[in-house]
Every structure is written in C-alpha cells, then in structure tokens.
N, C-alpha and C positions, 0 to 999 in steps of 0.2 A: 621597686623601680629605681633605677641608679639615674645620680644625673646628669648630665652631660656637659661636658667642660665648655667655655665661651665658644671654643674654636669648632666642636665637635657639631655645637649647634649654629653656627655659621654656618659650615660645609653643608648640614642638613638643610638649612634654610636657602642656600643660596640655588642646591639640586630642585627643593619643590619650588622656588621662584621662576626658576628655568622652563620647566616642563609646564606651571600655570602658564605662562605667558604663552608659550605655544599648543595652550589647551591641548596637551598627553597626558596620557593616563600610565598607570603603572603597563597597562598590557602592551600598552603602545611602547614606552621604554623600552621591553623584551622585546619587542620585534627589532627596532633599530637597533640595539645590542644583537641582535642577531645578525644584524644584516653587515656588520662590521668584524664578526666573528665572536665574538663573547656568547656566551653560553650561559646566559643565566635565565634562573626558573623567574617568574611574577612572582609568587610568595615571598622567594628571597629577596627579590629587588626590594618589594613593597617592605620587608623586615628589616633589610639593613638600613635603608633611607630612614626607615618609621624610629630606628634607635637611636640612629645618627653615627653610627660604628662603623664606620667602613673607611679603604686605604683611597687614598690620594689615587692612586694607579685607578679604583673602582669611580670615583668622582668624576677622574680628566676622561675615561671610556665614556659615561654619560652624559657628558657636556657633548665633544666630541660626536658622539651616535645622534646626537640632537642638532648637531649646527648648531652649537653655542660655540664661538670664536671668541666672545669677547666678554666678561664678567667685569661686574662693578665690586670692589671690595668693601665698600662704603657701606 
C-alpha cells in the first residue's frame, strides 16, 4: 500500500467531506458526472477517491457535478 502525501490526502478527504455532507454515494457521483458530461464508471470513481490519486481537473469536475461552490481549506 503506498502512502499518500499531506496534499493527496487532503484532496481525498476534502472530496468524501463533500459528498457526506450531501449524503451521495459513489453511484450518485456518476450520475451527476454524467449529467455534466464526464464519463466515468463507479468503480473508477470509488478507486480513484479510495487512493487519493487523482488530477485537480478530476476533483474541480466533482465538486462542480455536486454544487460544491465553496470549500474550506482549513
């Protein structure tokens, strides 16, 4: 298991903070990424979050596809 740098587990924590708060699920993520044009499967989704490995471009999509406007950095 590799482990993840401060920032890598920030970005992952701040994506499943997002989606708890507006009680969604990974399947529900995929719909809304769908519904904005992204094309990504649930397995993916749920593996890249679950690693923490994924680009800025994939993080601002799921904030974004979620009505997340506004994040705390703190």
């Amino acid at each position: 298991m590799t482990t993840l740098t401060p920032w890598e587990q920030k970005a992952k924590t701040l994506l499943r903070v997002e989606m708890t708060k507006q009680g969604l699920s990974y399947k529900d993520l995929q719909s809304k990424l769908a519904d904005i044009g992204v094309a990504e499967e649930e397995p993916a989704i749920r593996n890249k979050v679950g690693r923490g490995k994924f680009s800025a471009a994939f993080l601002l999509q799921c904030l974004s596809a979620i009505g997340c406007h506004t994040v705390s950095l703190d």
